[in-house]
MIKE-567095 format. One record per residue (C-alpha): x, y, z. Coordinates in pm, whole numbers, padded with zeros to 5 digits, always signed. Layout:
BEGIN
<pt <X,Y,Z>>
...
END
This chain:
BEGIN
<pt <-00633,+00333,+01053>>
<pt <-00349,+00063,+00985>>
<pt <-00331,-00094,+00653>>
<pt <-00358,-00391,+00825>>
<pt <-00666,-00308,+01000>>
<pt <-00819,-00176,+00679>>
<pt <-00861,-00509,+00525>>
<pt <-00929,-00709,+00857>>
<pt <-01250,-00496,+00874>>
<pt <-01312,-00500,+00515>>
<pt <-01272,-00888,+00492>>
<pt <-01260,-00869,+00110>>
<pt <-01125,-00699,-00223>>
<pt <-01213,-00379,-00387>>
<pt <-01197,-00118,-00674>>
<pt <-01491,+00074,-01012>>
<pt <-01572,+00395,-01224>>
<pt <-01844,+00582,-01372>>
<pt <-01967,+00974,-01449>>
<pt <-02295,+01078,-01537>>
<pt <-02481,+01450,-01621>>
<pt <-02819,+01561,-01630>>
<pt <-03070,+01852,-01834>>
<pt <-03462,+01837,-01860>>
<pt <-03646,+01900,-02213>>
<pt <-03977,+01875,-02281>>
<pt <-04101,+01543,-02491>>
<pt <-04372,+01394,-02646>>
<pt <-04557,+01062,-02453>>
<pt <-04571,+00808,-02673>>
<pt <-04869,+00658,-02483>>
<pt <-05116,+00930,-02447>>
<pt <-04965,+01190,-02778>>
<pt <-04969,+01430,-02495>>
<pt <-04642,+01644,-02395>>
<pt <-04464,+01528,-02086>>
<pt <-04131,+01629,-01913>>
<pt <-03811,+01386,-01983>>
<pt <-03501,+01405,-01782>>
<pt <-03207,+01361,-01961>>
<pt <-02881,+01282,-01737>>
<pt <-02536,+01280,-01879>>
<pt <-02323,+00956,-01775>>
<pt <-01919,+01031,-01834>>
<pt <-01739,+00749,-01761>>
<pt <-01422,+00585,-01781>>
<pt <-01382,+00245,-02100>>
<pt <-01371,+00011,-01818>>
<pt <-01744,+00095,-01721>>
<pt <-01893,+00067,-02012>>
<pt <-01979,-00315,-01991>>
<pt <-02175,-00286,-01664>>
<pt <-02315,+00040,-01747>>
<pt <-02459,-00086,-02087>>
<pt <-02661,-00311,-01929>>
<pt <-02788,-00097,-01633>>
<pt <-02886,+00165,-01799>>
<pt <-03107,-00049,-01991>>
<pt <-03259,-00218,-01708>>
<pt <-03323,+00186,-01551>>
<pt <-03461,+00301,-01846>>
<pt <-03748,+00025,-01865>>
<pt <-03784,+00121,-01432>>
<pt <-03785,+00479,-01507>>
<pt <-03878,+00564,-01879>>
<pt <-03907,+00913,-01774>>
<pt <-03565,+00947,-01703>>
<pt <-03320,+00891,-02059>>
<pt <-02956,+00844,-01975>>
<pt <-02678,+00968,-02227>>
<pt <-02364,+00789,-02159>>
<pt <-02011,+00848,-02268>>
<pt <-01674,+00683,-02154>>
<pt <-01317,+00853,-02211>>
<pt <-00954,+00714,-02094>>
<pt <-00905,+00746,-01757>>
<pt <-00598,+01056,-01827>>
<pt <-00871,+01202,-02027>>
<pt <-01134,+01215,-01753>>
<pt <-00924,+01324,-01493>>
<pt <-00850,+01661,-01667>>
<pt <-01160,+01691,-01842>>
<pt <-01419,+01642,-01619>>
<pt <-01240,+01803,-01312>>
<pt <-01188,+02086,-01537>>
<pt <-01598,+02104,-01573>>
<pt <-01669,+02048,-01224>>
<pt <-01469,+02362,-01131>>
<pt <-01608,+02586,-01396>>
<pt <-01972,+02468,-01283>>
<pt <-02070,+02288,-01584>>
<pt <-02006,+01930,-01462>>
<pt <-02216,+01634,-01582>>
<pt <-02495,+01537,-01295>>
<pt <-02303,+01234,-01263>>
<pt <-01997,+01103,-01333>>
<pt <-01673,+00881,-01262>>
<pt <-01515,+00916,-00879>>
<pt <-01205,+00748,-00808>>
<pt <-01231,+00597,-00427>>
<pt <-00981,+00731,-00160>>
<pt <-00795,+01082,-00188>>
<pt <-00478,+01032,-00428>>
<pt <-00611,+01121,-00783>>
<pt <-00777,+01501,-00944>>
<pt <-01101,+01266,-00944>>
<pt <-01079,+01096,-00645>>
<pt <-01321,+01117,-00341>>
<pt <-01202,+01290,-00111>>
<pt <-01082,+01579,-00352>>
<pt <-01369,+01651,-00500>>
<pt <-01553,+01613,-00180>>
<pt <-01377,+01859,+00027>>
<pt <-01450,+02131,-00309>>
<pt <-01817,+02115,-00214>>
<pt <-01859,+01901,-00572>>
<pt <-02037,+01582,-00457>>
<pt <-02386,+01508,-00379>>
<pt <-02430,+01347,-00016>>
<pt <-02581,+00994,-00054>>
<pt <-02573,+00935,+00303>>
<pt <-02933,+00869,+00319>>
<pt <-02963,+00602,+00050>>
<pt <-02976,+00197,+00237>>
<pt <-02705,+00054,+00032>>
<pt <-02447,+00306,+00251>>
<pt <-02568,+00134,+00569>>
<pt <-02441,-00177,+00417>>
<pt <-02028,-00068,+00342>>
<pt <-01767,-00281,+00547>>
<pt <-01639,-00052,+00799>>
<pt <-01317,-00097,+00644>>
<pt <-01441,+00043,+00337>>
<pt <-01536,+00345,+00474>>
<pt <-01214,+00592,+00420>>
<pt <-01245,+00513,+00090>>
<pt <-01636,+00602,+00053>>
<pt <-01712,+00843,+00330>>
<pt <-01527,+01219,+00425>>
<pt <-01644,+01377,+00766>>
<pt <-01893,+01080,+00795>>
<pt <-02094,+01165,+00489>>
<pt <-02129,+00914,+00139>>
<pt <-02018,+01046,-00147>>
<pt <-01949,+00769,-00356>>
<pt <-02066,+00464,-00490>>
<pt <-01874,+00118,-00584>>
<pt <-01983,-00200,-00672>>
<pt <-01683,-00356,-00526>>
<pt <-01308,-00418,-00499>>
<pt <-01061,-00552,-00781>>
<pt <-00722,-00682,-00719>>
<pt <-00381,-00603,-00983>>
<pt <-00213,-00936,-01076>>
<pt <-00069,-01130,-01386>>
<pt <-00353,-01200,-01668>>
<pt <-00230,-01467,-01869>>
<pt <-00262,-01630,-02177>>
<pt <-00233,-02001,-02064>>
<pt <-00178,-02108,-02406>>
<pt <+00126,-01909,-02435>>
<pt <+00236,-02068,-02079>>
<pt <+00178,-02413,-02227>>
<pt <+00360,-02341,-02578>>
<pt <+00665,-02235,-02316>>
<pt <+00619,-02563,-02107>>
<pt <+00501,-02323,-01810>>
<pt <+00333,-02597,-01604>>
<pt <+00201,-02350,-01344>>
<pt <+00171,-01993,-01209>>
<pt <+00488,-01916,-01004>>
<pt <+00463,-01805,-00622>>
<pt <+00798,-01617,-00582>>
<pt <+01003,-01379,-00769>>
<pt <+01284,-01572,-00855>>
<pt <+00994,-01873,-01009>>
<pt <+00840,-01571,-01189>>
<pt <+01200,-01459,-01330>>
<pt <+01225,-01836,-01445>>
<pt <+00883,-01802,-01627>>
<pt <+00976,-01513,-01807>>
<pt <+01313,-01671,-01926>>
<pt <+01135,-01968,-02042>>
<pt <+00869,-01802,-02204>>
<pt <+01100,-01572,-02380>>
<pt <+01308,-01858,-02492>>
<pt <+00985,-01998,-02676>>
<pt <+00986,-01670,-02881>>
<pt <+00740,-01535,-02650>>
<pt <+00670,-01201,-02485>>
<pt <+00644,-01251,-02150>>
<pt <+00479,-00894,-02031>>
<pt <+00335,-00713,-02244>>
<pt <+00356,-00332,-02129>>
<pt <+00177,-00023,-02243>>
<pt <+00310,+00236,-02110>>
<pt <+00231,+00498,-02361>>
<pt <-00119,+00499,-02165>>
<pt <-00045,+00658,-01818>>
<pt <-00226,+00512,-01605>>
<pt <-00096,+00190,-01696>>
<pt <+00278,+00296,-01610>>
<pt <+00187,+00263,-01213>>
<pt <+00054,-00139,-01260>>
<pt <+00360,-00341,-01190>>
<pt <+00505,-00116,-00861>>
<pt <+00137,-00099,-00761>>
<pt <+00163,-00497,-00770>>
<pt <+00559,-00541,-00615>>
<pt <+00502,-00267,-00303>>
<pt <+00266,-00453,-00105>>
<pt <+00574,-00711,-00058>>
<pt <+00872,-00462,-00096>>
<pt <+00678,-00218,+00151>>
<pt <+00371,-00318,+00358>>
<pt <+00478,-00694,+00405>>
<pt <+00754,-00544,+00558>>
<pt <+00591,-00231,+00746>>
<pt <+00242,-00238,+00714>>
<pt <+00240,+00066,+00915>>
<pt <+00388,+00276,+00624>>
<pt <+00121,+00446,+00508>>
<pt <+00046,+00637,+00888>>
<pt <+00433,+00709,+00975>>
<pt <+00517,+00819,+00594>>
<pt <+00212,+01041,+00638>>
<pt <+00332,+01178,+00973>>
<pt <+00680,+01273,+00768>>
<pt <+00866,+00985,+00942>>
<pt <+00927,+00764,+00634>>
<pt <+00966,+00792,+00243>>
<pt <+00944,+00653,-00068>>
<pt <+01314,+00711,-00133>>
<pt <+01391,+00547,+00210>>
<pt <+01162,+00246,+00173>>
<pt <+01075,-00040,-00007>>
<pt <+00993,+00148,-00298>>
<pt <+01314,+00175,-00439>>
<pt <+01343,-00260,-00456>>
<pt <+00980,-00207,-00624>>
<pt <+01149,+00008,-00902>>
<pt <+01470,-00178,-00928>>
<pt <+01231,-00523,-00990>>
<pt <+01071,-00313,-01209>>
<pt <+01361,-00216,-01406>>
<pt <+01519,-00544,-01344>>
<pt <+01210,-00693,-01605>>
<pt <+01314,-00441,-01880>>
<pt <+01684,-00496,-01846>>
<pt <+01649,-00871,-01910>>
<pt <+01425,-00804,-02239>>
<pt <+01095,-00940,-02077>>
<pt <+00921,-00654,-02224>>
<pt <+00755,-00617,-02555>>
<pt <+00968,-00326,-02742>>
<pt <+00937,+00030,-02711>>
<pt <+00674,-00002,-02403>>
<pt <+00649,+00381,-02400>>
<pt <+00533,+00333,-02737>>
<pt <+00240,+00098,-02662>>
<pt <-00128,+00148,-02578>>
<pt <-00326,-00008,-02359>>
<pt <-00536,-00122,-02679>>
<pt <-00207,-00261,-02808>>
<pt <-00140,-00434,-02474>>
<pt <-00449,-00614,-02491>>
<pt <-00400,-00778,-02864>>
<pt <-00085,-00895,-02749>>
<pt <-00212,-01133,-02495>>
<pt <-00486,-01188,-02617>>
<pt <-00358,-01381,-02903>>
<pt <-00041,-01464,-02715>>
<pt <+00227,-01258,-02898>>
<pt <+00262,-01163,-02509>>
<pt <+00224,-01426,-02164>>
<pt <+00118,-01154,-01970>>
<pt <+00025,-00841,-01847>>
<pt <+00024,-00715,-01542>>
<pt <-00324,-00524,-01487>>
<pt <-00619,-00458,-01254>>
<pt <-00878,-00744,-01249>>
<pt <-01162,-00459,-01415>>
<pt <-01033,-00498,-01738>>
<pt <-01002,-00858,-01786>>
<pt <-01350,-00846,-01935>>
<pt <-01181,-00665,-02248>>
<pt <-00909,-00904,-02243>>
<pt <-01126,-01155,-02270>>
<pt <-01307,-01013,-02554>>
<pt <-01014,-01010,-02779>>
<pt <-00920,-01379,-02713>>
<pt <-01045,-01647,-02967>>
<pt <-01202,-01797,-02604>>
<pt <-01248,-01602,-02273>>
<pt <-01129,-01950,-02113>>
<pt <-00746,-01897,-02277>>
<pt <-00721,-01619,-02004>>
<pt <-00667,-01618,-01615>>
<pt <-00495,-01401,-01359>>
<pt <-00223,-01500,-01056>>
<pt <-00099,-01281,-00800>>
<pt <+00258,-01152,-00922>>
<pt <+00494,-01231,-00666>>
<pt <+00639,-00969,-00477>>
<pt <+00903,-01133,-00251>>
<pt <+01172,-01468,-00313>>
<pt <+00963,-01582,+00009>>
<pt <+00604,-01679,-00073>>
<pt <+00448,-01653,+00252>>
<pt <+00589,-01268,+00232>>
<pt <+00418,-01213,-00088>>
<pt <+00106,-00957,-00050>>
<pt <-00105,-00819,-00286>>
<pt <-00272,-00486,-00410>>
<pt <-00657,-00456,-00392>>
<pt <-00853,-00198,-00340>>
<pt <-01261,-00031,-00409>>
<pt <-01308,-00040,-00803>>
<pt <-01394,+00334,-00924>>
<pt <-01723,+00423,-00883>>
<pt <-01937,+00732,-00928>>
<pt <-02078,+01031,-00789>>
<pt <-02381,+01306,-00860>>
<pt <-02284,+01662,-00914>>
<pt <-02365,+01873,-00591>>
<pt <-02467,+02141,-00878>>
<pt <-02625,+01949,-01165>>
<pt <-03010,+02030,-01270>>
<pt <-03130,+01741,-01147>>
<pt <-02962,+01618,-00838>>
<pt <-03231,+01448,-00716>>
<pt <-03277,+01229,-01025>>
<pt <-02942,+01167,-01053>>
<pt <-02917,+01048,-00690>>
<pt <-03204,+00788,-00753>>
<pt <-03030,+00632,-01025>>
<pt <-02753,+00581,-00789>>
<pt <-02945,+00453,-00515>>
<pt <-03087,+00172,-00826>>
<pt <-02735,+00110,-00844>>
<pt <-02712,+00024,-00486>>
<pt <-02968,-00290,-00497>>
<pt <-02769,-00565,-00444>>
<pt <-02891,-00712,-00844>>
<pt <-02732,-00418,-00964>>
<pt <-02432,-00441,-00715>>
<pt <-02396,-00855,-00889>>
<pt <-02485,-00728,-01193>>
<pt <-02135,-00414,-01224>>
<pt <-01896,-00719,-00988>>
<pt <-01985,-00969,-01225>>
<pt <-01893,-00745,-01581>>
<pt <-01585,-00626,-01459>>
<pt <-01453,-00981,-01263>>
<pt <-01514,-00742,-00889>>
<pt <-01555,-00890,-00568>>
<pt <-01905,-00777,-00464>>
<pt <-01950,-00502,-00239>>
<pt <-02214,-00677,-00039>>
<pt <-02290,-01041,-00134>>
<pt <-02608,-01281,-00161>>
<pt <-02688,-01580,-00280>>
<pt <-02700,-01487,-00616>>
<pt <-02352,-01330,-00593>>
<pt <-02078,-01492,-00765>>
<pt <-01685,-01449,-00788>>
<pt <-01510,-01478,-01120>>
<pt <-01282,-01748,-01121>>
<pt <-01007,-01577,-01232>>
<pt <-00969,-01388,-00895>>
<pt <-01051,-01699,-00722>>
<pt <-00658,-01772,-00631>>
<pt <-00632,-01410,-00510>>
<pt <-00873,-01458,-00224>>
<pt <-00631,-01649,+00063>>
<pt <-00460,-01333,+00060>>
<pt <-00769,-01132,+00173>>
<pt <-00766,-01171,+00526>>
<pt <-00438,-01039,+00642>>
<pt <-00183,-00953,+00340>>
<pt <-00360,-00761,+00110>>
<pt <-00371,-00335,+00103>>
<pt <-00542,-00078,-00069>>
<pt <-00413,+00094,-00442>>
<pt <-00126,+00288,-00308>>
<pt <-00294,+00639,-00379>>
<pt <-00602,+00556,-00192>>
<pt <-00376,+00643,+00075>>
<pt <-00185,+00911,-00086>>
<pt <-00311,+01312,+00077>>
<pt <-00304,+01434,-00257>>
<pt <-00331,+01444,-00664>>
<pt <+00021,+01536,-00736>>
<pt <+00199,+01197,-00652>>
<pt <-00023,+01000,-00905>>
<pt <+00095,+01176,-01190>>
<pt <+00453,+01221,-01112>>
<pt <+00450,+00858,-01034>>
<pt <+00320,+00811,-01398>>
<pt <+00581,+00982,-01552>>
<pt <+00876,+00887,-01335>>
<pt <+00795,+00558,-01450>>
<pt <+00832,+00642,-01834>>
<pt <+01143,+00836,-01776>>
<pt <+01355,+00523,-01593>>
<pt <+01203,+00310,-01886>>
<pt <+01360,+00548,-02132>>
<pt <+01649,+00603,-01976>>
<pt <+01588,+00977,-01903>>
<pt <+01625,+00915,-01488>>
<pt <+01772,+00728,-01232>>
<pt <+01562,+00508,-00919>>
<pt <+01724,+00821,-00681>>
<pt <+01540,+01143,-00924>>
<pt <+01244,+00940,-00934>>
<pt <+01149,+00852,-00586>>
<pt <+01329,+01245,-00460>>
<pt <+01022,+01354,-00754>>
<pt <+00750,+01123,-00587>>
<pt <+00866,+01247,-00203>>
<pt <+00820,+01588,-00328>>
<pt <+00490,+01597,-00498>>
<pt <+00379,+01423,-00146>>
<pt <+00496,+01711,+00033>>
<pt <+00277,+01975,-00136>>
END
């Protein structure tokens, strides 16, 4: 299946996360004095899910006080060596964080083909995923994930800082966005704020140029790089990097980005030391937070391409989670999954984490932040690059290729040669 023909079917946005894990003790009813059994399940998750996840579990624990839910978050590098690690040594939590697609340790289609994941095939809300969705939810025809929706990666901006600079408006190509920054760093201004010292956040700004540099172009890429007859090093990746490098070498960067968090990243915008930062639309919740007003903050598509009808963007299913195919209690955690698949609960995770819903209704809304995002739905959006990607060594490479050409330590050539060669194995 085509890029292309990916989001015709899916006829929206995606991306999510969560974990869980489960035990049963006996407990004391408060009602009757008399013993009773409790089941505990153990929730590891990634930060991002811990604003949806707060309030769900409250709302399950009232539905099911029998059931108590212990949830933790980690960083997303954290989780993808810590709980992988668990799952293969068999102590795993009964439910826990699943990235969609097959290009990360965590992801789907991984874990799935280890025997790891519970099948949810059987639960309604799976009769209810755009077809297009399906490669990213489904191996061999079976559910083994669940996501509340898709997310998009684009500029989030502090539009105080772009009025301080005289920015009258988002730009729509990359030579307008190169005039932003200018102006912005002429007003003593940051204009991207990048914190690259957390991995994951290395891949956010070729994630957001290759839809143009590549797929606008080829939107085949994905099927004829996968049967060996194109590469990064021979495609528009290597424009993506150069743009990328391009930002650094004309100081739009805050200094040292190898240095910076993601924490760090945030404070920056959010008081406007920095314009921007170029992230996925899941964490503009915690953005938010930070700012003095959630209203100072809004998103844009980042402009790929000096042409703006060539301009496409990155979206793709929001991480989600899974129940471990050998937890204690499978069964209990698949039926707090399946009360995550009720369309209130499916609102409920879109709405925290500014997602496109999954399925909608007419209590569904869309953030407006990701409102401007939407023309590009229909025919010039694609999935996260490693949705795509056959498996978990490219992520990581691609995470520290990117700190090496901001430090320096390699060239565009050793980085995409490293990228075409974790792709092969």
């Amino acid at each position: 299946m085509s890029r292309v023909q990916f989001f015709r079917m899916m006829g929206g946005l995606a991306v999510a996360a969560a974990a869980t894990a489960c035990s049963t003790r006996p407990d004391t009813a408060a009602t009757t004095g008399g013993p009773s059994a409790t089941t505990e399940l153990k929730f590891v998750g990634v930060a991002d899910q811990k604003a949806p996840m707060d309030s769900l579990l409250a709302a399950y624990q009232q539905a099911k006080p029998s059931v108590r839910i212990n949830a933790s978050f980690a960083p997303t590098d954290q989780v993808q060596t810590s709980v992988r690690t668990q799952l293969g040594a068999g102590n795993s939590p009964d439910l826990h964080v699943v990235y969609p697609g097959s290009g990360s340790a965590m992801s789907m289609t991984q874990i799935g083909q280890a025997g790891l994941l519970a099948d949810l095939s059987a639960q309604p809300w799976t009769r209810t995923i755009p077809a297009g969705f399906k490669p990213a939810f489904q191996l061999d025809g079976k559910t083994y994930i669940y996501s509340a929706g898709s997310s998009v990666i684009g500029a989030i901006y502090n539009k105080k800082a772009f009025e301080k600079a005289k920015v009258a408006a988002p730009p729509t190509t990359w030579t307008e966005f190169l005039a932003v920054c200018d102006k912005l760093k002429k007003a003593g201004i940051t204009p991207i704020a990048l914190g690259a010292q957390t991995p994951w956040v290395t891949q956010l700004i070729t994630y957001a140029l290759v839809p143009s540099t590549v797929y606008a172009k080829d939107p085949t890429f994905d099927d004829k790089q996968s049967a060996g007859q194109a590469t990064f090093a021979g495609s528009g990746w290597r424009q993506a990097m150069e743009m990328y490098l391009e930002l650094q070498k004309r100081g739009f960067f805050n200094d040292k980005p190898n240095g910076t968090t993601f924490e760090q990243q945030i404070s920056m915008v959010a008081t406007g030391k920095a314009a921007m930062a170029i992230q996925v639309s899941a964490v503009l919740p915690d953005f938010r937070k930070a700012a003095s007003a959630a209203d100072d903050l809004s998103m844009f598509p980042v402009p790929g391409a000096d042409d703006a009808a060539s301009v496409w963007i990155p979206a793709g299913v929001v991480v989600g989670l899974g129940a471990s195919a050998k937890g204690k209690n499978v069964e209990e955690a698949k039926a707090f999954i399946d009360f995550l698949g009720k369309q209130e609960s499916i609102n409920a995770w879109a709405k925290a984490i500014a997602a496109i819903p999954l399925t909608q209704d007419a209590s569904s809304t869309i953030d407006p932040a990701v409102e401007s995002f939407l023309p590009f739905t229909k025919d010039r959006a694609v999935p996260f690059m490693d949705q795509r990607w056959p498996n978990a060594e490219v992520q990581p490479v691609h995470f520290a290729v990117v700190q090496e050409l901001l430090a320096g330590k390699a060239t565009i050539d050793e980085a995409l040669k490293k990228m075409d060669e974790a792709y092969q194995k």
